[in-house]
TORBABA-309436 format. One record per residue (C-alpha): residue number from 0; chain; x, y, z; residue in one letter. Coordinates in steps of 0.02 Angstrom, whole numbers, plus 50000, padded with zeros to 5 digits. Layout:
(r NUM; A; (X; Y; Z); a);
...
END
This chain:
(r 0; A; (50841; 49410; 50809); x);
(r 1; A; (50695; 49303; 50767); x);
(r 2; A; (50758; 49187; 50637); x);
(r 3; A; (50669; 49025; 50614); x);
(r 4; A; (50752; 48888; 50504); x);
(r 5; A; (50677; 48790; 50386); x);
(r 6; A; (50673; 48618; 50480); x);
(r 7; A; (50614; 48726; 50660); x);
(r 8; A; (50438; 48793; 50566); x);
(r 9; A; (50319; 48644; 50636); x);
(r 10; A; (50369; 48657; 50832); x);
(r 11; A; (50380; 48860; 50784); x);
(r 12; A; (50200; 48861; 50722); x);
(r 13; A; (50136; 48750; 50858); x);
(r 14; A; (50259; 48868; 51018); x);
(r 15; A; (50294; 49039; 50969); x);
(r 16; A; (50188; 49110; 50812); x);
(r 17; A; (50053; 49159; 50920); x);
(r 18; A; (50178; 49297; 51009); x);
(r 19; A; (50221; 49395; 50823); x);
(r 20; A; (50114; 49495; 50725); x);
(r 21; A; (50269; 49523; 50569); x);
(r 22; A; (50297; 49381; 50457); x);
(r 23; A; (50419; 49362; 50325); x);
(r 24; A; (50421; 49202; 50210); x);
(r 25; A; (50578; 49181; 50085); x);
(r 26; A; (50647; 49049; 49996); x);
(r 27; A; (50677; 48961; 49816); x);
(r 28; A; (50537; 48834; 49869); x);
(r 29; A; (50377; 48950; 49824); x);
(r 30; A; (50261; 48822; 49873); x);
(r 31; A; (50304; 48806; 50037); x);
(r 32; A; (50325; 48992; 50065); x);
(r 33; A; (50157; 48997; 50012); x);
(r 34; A; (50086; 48844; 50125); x);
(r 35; A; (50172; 48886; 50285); x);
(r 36; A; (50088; 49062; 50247); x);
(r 37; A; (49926; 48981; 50230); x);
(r 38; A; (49963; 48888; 50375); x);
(r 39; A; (50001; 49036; 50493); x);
(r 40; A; (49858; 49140; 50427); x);
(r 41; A; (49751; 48973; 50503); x);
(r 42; A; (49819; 49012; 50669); x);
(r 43; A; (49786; 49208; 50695); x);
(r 44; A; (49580; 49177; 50709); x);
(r 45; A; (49533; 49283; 50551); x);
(r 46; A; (49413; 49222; 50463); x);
(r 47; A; (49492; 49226; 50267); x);
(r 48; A; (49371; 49210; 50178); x);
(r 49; A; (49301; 49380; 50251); x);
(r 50; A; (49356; 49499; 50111); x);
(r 51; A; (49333; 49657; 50261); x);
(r 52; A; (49462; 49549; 50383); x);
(r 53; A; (49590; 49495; 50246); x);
(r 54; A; (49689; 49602; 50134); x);
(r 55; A; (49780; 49524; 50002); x);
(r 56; A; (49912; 49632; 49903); x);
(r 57; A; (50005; 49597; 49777); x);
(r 58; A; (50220; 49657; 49794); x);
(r 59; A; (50206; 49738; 49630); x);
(r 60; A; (50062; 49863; 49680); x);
(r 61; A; (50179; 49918; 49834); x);
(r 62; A; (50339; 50013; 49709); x);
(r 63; A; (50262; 50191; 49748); x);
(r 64; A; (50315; 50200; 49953); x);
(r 65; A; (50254; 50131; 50121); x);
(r 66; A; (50092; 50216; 50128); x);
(r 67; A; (49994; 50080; 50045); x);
(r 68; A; (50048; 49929; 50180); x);
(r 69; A; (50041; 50060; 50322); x);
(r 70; A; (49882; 50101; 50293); x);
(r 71; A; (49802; 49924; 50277); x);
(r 72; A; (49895; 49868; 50437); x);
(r 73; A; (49832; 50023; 50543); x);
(r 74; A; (49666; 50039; 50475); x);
(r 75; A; (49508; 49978; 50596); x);
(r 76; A; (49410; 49839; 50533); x);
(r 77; A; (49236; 49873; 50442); x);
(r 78; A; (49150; 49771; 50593); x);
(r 79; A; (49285; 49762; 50708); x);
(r 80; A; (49423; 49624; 50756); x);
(r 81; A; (49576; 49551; 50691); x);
(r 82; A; (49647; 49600; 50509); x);
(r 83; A; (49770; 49511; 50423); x);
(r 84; A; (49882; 49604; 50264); x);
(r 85; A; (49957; 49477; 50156); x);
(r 86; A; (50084; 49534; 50028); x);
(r 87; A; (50131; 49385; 49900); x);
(r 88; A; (50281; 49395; 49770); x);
(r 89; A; (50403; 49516; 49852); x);
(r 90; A; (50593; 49530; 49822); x);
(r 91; A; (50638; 49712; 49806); x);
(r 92; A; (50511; 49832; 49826); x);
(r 93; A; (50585; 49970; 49919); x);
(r 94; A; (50427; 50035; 49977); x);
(r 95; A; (50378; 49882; 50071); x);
(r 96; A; (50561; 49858; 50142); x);
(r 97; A; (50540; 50020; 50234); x);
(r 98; A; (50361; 49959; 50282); x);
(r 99; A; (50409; 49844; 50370); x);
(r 100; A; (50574; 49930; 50443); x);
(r 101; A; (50436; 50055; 50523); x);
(r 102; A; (50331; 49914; 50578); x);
(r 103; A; (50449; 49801; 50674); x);
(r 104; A; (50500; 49961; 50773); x);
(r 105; A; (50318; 49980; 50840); x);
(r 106; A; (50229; 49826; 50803); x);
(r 107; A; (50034; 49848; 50757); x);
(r 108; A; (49922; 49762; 50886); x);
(r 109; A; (49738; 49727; 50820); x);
(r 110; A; (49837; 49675; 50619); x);
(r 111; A; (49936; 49526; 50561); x);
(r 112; A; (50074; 49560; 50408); x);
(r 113; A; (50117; 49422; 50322); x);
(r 114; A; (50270; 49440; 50172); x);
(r 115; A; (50293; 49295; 50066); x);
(r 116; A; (50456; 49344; 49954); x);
(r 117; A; (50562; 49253; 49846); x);
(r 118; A; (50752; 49169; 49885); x);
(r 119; A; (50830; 49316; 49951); x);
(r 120; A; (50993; 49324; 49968); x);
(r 121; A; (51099; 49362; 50129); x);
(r 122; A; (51108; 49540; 50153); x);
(r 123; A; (50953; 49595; 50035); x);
(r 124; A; (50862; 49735; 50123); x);
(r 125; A; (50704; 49649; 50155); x);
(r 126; A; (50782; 49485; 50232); x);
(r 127; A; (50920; 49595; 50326); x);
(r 128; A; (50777; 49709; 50418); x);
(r 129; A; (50651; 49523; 50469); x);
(r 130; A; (50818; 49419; 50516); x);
(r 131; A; (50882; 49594; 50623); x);
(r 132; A; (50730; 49629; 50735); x);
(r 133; A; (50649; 49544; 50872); x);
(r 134; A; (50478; 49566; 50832); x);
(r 135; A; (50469; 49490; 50639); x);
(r 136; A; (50476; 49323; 50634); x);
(r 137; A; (50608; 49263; 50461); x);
(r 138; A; (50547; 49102; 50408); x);
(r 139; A; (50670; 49032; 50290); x);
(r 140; A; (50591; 48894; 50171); x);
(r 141; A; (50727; 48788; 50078); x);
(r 142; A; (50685; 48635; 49950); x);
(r 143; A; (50619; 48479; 50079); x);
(r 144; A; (50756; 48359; 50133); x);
(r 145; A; (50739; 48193; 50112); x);
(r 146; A; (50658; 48162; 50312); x);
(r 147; A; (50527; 48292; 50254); x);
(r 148; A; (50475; 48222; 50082); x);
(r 149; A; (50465; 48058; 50219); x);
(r 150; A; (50330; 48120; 50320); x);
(r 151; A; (50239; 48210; 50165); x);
(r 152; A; (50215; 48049; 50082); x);
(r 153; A; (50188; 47961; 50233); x);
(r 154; A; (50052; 48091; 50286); x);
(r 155; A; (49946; 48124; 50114); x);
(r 156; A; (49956; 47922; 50082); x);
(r 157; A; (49887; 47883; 50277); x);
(r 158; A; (49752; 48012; 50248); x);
(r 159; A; (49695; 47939; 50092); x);
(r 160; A; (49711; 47753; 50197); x);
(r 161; A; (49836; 47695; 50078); x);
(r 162; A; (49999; 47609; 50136); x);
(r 163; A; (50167; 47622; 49980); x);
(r 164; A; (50298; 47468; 49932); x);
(r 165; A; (50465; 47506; 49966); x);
(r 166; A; (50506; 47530; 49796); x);
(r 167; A; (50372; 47640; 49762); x);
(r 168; A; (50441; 47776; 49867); x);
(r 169; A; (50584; 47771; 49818); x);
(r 170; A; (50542; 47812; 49636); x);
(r 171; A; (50400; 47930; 49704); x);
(r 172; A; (50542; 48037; 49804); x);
(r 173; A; (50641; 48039; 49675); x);
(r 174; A; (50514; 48152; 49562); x);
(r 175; A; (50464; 48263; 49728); x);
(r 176; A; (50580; 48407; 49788); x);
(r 177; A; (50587; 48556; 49699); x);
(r 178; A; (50423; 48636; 49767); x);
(r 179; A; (50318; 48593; 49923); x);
(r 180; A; (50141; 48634; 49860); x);
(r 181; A; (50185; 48520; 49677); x);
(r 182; A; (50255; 48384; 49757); x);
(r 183; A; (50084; 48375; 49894); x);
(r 184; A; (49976; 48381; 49731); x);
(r 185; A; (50088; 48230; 49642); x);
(r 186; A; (50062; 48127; 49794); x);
(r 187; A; (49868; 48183; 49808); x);
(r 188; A; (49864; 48131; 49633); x);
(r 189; A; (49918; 47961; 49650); x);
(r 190; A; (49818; 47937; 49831); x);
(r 191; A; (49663; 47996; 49703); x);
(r 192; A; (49723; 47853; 49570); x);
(r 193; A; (49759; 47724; 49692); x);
(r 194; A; (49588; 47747; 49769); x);
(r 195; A; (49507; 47582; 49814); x);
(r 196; A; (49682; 47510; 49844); x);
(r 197; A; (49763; 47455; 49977); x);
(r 198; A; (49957; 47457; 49929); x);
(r 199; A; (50021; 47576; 49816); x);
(r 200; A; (50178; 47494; 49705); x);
(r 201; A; (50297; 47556; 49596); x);
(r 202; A; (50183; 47530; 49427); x);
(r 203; A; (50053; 47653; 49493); x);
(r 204; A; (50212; 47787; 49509); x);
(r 205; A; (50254; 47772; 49361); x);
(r 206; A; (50074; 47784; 49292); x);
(r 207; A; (50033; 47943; 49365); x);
(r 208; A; (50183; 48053; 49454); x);
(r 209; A; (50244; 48197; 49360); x);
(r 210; A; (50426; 48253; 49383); x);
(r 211; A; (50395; 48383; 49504); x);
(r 212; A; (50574; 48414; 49560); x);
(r 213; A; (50639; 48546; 49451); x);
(r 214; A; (50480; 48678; 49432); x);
(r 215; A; (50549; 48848; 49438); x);
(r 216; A; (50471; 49007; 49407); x);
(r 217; A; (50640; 49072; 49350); x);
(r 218; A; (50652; 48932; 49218); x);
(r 219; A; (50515; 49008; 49145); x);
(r 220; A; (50571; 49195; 49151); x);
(r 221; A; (50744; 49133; 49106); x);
(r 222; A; (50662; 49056; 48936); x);
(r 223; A; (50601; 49239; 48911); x);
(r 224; A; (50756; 49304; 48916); x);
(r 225; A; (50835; 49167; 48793); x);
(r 226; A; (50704; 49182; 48677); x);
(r 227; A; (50671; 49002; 48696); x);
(r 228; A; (50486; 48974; 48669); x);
(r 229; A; (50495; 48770; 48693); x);
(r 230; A; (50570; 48796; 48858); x);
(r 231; A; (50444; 48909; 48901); x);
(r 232; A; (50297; 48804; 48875); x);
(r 233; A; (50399; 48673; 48943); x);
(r 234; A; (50412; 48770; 49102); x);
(r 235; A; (50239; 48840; 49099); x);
(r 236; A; (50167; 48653; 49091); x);
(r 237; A; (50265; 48601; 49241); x);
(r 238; A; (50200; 48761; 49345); x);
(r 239; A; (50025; 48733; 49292); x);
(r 240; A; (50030; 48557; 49346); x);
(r 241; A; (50125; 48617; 49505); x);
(r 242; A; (49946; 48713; 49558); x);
(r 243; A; (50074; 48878; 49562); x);
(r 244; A; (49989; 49036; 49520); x);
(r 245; A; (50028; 49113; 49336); x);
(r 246; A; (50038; 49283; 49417); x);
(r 247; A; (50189; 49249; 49504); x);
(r 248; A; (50286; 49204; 49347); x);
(r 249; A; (50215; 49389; 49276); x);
(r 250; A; (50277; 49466; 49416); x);
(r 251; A; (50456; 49381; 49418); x);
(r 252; A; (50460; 49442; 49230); x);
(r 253; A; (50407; 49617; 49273); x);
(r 254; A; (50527; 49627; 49418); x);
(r 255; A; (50675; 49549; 49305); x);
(r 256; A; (50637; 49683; 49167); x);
(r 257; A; (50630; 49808; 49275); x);
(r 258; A; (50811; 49768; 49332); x);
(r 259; A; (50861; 49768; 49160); x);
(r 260; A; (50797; 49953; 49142); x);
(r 261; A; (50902; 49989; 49279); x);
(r 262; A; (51027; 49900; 49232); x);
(r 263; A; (51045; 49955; 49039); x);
(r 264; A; (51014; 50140; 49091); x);
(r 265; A; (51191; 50128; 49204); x);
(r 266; A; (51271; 50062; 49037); x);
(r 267; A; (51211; 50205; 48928); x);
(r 268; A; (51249; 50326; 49072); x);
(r 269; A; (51407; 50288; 49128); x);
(r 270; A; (51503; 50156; 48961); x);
(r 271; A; (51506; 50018; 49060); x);
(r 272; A; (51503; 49838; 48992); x);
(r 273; A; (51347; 49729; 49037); x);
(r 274; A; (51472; 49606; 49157); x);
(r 275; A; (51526; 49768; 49239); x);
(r 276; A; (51348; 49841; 49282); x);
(r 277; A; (51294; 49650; 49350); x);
(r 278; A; (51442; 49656; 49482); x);
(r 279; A; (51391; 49813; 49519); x);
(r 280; A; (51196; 49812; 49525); x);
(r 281; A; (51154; 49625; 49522); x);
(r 282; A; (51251; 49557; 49677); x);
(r 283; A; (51054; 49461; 49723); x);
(r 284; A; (51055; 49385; 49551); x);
(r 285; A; (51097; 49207; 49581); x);
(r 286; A; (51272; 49141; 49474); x);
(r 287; A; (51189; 49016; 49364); x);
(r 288; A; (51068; 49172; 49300); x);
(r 289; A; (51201; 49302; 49285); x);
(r 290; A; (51280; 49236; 49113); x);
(r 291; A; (51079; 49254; 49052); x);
(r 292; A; (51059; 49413; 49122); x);
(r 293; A; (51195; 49502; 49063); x);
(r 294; A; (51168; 49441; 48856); x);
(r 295; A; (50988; 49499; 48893); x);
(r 296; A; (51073; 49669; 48929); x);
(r 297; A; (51182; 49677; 48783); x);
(r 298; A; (51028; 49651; 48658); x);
(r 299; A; (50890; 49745; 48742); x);
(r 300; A; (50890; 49914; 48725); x);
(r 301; A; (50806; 50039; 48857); x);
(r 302; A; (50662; 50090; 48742); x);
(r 303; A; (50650; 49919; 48686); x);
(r 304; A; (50641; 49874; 48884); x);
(r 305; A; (50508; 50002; 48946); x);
(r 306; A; (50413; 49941; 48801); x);
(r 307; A; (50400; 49755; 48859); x);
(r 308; A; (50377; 49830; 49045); x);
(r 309; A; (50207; 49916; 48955); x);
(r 310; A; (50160; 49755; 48894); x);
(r 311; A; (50188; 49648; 49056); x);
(r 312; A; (50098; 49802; 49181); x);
(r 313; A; (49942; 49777; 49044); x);
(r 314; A; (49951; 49600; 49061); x);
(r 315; A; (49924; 49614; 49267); x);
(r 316; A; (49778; 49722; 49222); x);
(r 317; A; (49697; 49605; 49106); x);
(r 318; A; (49730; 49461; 49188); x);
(r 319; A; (49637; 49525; 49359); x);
(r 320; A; (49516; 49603; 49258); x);
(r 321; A; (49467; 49453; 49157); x);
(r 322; A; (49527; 49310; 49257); x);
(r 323; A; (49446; 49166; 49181); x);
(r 324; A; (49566; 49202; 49043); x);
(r 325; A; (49721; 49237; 49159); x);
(r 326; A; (49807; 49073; 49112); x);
(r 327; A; (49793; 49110; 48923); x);
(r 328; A; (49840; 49304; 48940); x);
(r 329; A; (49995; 49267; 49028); x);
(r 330; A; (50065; 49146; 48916); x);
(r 331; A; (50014; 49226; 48756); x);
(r 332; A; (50096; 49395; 48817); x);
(r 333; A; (50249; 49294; 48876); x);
(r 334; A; (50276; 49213; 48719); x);
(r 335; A; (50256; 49370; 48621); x);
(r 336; A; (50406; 49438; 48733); x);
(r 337; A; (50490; 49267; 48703); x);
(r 338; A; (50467; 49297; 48512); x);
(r 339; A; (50555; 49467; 48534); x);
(r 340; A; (50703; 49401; 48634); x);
(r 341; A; (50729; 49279; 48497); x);
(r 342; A; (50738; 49422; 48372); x);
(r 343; A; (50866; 49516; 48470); x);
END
């Protein structure tokens, strides 16, 4: 087993990454799946911003089978070298859990595979075949504790030569938390304001720190499902200023309607209640969504559902298409499936 805890990444990074060529990232904290996957692509030697060295997928492009990753992982470089396959927003997908079930049993030896997933909950497929074998490394990335959000401060501040009153950090940690990569941006924000400074006090918190504690892509896909445009937007602002990619709240949404297809099918099929299908097919859905879930699944019907899925698989394909307009695509579309929530 090669399970590495959240507070064991730094001396991992610095000791043992070198030795793996599987990595799987997971966690509620999406920023700092994505920076500690950013910072162990830095260690491998690709270069990545060489589009012939670095492969970048996307989870949702993997749902047909395991030929796709396969394929990119054994395939020779144009000019020759080191690859590295990086698959961002997975939960689910079958296709790349068996992927990577096939890989860890004969590890690849000129690629690099790098997963980052959502939380994933003990026992889901994908987190059960990285935490079982010996030659994927499971990173687990959980919210920073308060020693970490320490040393973040203390780092981004001492980088920008700025030194912080005691009670500015206090009210600066109390708005950091939720996600690595927005709380790093709120305290880059206020090294950027303080510039010219030597002390930062509490005043020039309060000025300039968003609350960056409580950014959630689910909040956003949870407004969806409530029909709750204000919370939406509300949530949408606070990912936007977080730096956090629109595409990954898409792809939550299209993976959470897709479970209600599933979901509402089983109820048509077999007469069972919406609470019954959840205990039976939504054991990964965490407790405080499960209430949300399961009215979503008494008001959505299955043609209903496949028709939002339509709209949300166009959406990806507009968005990288046309993406100077991806911010405004997604939350137009999103709103429009907000709207129809609300009517249901």
């Amino acid at each position: 087993m090669s399970e590495v805890k959240s507070h064991e990444f730094d001396n991992f990074l610095q000791r043992s990454a070198a030795s793996y060529r599987l990595f799987l990232l997971y966690g509620p904290d999406r920023g700092l799946v994505s920076e500690r996957a950013a910072q162990l692509a830095g260690r491998f030697g690709v270069a990545l911003d060489d589009p012939f060295a670095v492969v970048k997928l996307d989870a949702a492009e993997l749902q047909q089978g395991v030929g796709r990753v396969l394929d990119e992982v054994n395939a020779i470089g144009l000019f020759g070298g080191e690859k590295l396959i990086w698959v961002r927003g997975a939960s689910a997908e079958k296709g790349l859990f068996e992927a990577l079930q096939i890989l860890a049993a004969e590890p690849p030896t000129g690629s690099y595979l790098i997963i980052e997933a959502g939380d994933l909950k003990k026992g889901a497929a994908l987190r059960k075949v990285g935490e079982s074998s010996r030659t994927v490394a499971s990173v687990a990335c959980y919210s920073d504790d308060a020693r970490s959000l320490h040393a973040l401060v203390d780092k981004e501040l001492a980088d920008a030569g700025l030194r912080i009153s005691p009670a500015a950090r206090q009210r600066l940690l109390e708005a950091l938390g939720g996600d690595r990569l927005a709380s790093r941006n709120e305290v880059r924000k206020l090294a950027l304001y303080c510039r010219g400074k030597d002390l930062v006090e509490e005043e020039d918190v309060l000025a300039i720190v968003g609350d960056a504690s409580a950014i959630s892509v689910d909040d956003a896909v949870d407004a969806v499902l409530q029909g709750d445009p204000d919370a939406l937007l509300h949530a949408m602002r606070k990912i936007t200023t977080s730096k956090t990619p629109p595409f990954l709240v898409l792809q939550a949404c299209l993976r959470q309607f897709q479970q209600l297809d599933v979901m509402r099918a089983e109820m048509d099929a077999s007469g069972q209640s919406s609470g019954q299908v959840i205990t039976s097919l939504g054991r990964n859905l965490h407790f405080r969504r499960k209430p949300i879930v399961e009215a979503a699944l008494r008001h959505w019907t299955s043609p209903a559902i496949r028709r939002e899925l339509n709209r949300l698989q166009a959406t990806i394909y507009q968005s990288r298409a046309r993406q100077s307009l991806e911010d405004s695509l997604v939350l137009q579309n999103l709103l429009a499936i907000t709207v129809q929530s609300a009517r249901r």
